[in-house]
C-alpha positions as CSV (number, residue, x, y, z in Angstrom):
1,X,91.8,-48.6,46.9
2,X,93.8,-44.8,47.2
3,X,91.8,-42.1,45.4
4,X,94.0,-38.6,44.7
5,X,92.8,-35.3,44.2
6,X,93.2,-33.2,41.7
7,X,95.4,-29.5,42.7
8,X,92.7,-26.9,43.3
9,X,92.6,-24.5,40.0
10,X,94.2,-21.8,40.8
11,X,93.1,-18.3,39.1
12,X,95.7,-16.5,36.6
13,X,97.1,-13.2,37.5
14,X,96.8,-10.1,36.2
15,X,98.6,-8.9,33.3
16,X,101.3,-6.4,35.0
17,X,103.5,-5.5,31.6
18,X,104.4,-1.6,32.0
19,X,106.9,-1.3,28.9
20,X,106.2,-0.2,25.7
21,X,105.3,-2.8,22.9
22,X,105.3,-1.6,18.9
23,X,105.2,2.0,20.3
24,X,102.2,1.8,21.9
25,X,102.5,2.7,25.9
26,X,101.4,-0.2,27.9
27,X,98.5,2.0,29.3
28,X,97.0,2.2,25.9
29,X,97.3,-1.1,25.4
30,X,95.4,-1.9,28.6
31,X,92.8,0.4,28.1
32,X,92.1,-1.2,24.5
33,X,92.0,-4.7,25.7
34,X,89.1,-3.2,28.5
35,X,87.4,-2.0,25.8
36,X,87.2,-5.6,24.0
37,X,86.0,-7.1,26.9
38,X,83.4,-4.3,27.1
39,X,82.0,-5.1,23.9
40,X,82.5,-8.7,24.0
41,X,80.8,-8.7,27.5
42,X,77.7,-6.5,24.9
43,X,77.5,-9.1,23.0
44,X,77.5,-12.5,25.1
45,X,75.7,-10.8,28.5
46,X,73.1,-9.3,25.9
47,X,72.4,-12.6,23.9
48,X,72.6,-15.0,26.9
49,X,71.7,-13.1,29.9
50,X,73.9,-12.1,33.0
51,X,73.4,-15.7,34.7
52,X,74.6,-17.5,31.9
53,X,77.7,-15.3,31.0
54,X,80.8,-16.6,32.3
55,X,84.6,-15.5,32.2
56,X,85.1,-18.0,29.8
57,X,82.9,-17.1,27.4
58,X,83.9,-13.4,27.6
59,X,87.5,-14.4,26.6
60,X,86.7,-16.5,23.7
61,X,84.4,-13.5,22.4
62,X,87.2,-11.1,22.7
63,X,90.0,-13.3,21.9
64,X,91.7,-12.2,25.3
65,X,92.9,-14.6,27.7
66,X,92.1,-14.8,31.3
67,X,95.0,-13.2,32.5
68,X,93.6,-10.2,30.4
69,X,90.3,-10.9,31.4
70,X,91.4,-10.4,35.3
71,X,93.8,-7.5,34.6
72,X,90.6,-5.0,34.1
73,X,88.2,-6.9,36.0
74,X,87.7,-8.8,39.2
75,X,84.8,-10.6,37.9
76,X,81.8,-10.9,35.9
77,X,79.4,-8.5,37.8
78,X,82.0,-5.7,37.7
79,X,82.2,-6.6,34.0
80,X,78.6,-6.2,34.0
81,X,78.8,-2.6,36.1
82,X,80.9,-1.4,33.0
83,X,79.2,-3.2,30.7
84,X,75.7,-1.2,31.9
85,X,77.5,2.2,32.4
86,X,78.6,2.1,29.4
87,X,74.9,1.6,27.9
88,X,73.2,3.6,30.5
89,X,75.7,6.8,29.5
90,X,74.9,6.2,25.7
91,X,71.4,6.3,26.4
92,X,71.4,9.1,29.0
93,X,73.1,11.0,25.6
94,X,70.4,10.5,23.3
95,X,67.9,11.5,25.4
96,X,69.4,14.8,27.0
97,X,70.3,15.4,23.5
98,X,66.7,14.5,21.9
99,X,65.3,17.2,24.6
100,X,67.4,19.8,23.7
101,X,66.6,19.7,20.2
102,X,62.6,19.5,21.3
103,X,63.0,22.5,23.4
104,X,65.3,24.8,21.2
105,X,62.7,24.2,18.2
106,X,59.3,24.6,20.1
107,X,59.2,25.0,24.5
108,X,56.1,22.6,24.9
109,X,56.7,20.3,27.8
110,X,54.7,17.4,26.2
111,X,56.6,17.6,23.0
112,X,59.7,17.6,24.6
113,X,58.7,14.5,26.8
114,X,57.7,12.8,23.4
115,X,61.0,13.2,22.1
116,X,63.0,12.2,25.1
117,X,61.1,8.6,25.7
118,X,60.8,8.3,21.3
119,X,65.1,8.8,21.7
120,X,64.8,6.5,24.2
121,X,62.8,3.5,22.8
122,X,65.0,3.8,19.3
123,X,68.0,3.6,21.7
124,X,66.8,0.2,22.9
125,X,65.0,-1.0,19.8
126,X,68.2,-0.9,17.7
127,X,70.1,-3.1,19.7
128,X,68.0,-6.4,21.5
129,X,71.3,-6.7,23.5
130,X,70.9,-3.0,25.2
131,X,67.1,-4.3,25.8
132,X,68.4,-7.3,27.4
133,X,70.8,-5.7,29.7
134,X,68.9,-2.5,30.4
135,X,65.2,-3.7,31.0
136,X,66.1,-7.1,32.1
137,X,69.6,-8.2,33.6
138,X,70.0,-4.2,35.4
139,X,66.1,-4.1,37.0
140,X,66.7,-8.0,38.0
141,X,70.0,-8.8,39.1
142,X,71.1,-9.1,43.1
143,X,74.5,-10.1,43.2
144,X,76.6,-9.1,45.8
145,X,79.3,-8.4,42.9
146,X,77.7,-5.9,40.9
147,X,74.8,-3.2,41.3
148,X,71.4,-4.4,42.9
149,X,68.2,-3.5,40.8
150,X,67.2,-0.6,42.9
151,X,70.0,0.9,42.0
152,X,69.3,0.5,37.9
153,X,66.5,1.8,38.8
154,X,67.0,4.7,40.5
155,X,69.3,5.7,37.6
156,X,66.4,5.5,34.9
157,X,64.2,7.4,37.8
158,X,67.2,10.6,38.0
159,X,67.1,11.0,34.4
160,X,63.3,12.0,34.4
161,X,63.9,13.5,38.1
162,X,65.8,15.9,36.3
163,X,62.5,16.6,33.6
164,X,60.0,17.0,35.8
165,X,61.8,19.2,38.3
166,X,63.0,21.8,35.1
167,X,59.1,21.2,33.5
168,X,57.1,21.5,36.6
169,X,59.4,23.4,39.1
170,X,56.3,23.9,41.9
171,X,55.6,20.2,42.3
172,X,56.8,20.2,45.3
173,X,54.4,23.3,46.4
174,X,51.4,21.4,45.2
175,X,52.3,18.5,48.2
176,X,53.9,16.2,45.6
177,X,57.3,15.2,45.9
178,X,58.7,14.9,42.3
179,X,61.2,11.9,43.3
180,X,58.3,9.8,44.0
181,X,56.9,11.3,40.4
182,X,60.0,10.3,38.9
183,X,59.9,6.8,40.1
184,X,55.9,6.1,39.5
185,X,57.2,7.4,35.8
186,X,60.4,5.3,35.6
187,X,58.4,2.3,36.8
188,X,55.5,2.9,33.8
189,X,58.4,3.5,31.1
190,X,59.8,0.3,31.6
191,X,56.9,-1.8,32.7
192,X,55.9,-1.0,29.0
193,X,59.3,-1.1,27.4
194,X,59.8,-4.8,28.9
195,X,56.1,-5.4,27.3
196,X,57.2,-4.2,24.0
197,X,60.8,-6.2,24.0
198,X,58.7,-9.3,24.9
199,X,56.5,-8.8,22.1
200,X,59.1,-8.5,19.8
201,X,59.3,-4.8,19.3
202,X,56.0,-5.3,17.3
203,X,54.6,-2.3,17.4
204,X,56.3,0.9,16.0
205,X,58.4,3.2,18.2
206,X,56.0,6.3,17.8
207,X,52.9,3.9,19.0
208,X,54.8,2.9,22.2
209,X,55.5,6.9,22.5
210,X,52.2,7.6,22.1
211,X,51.2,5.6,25.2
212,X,54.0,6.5,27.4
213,X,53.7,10.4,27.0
214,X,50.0,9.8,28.2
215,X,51.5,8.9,31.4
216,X,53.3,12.5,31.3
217,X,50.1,13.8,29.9
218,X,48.1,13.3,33.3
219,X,51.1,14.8,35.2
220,X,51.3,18.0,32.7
221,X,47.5,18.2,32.8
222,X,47.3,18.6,36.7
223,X,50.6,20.6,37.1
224,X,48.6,23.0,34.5
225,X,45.0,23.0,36.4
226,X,46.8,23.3,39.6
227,X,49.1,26.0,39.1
228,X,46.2,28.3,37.1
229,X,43.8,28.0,40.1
């Protein structure tokens, strides 16, 4: 008895149109149909999880076919890259921006860090999806085709790099190098944000501050003793 196979699949093209349409350039029109992806890739990565996301899925959120699909992206992890950018830039906002207003009303370092991980945790807490791909898919994920955890990681780490080097400028004098600070801090912050999302953002946001600045606390405590000896 013969057997056949079936053609291998083979994977659509990119969309390549340059022209106008309806008087929008075709740029435009590109950029827009990114931007659905983005938000459908939001949507289906942070209910399902990276690992069970596929291109498929993606297009039948956005309404896009795969042709469009393949037009912005290669694939699902640089999907995912933009996808996390995208989030990571929004959050990096609210924080700097929370800060700011801290310091502008009253300098005290620990009020300051308050308000930077409070902006933080509402960030997270009013989307589950940004929880999901923040504390979970970007710390967790090793695909060859998108960022590697350490990498998520160190990007959380820079943000409060950049704190403790304005708040505590002779760290480094005292024999304590503030990028390893920054990473034993990043590492605490979402230790216990990942605790919290698991628990189903039970407790209120200004609880879980509460415990996280005390983690600051320590470090504004000795910078203090050390620095007035």
């Amino acid at each position: 008895m013969s057997s056949t196979s079936e053609p291998p699949v083979k994977r659509r093209r990119a969309a390549n149109v340059t022209r106008p349409y309806g008087g929008v350039l075709a740029d435009t029109r590109r950029q827009e149909r990114r931007n659905r992806l983005i938000a459908a890739g939001l949507e289906v990565i942070g209910t399902r999880g990276y690992h069970l996301s596929t291109v498929r899925d993606i297009c039948a959120q956005s309404g896009l076919s795969e042709r469009y699909f393949y037009e912005s992206f290669k694939g699902m992890g640089l999907l995912f890259e933009a996808v996390y950018a995208k989030l990571h830039a929004e959050s990096q906002s609210r924080v700097m921006d929370a800060f700011a207003t801290a310091s502008a009303l009253k300098p005290d370092p620990m009020q300051m860090a308050e308000a930077a991980v409070t902006a933080w945790l509402t960030f997270i807490k009013e989307d589950p999806r940004r929880a999901r791909i923040l504390l979970i898919d970007a710390v967790s994920i090793n695909d060859s085709n998108t960022r590697n955890a350490q990498a998520a990681i160190q990007d959380f780490a820079g943000i409060i790099r950049a704190f403790v080097e304005m708040l505590y400028p002779d760290l480094g004098k005292l024999g304590y190098d503030p990028k390893l600070v920054a990473a034993t801090l990043a590492g605490a912050n979402l230790q216990a944000a990942k605790t919290w999302m698991w628990n189903g953002f039970e407790q209120p946001v200004g609880e879980v501050a509460k415990h996280l600045t005390l983690v600051f606390r320590s470090l504004h405590d000795f910078y203090v003793r050390e620095t007035r000896a």
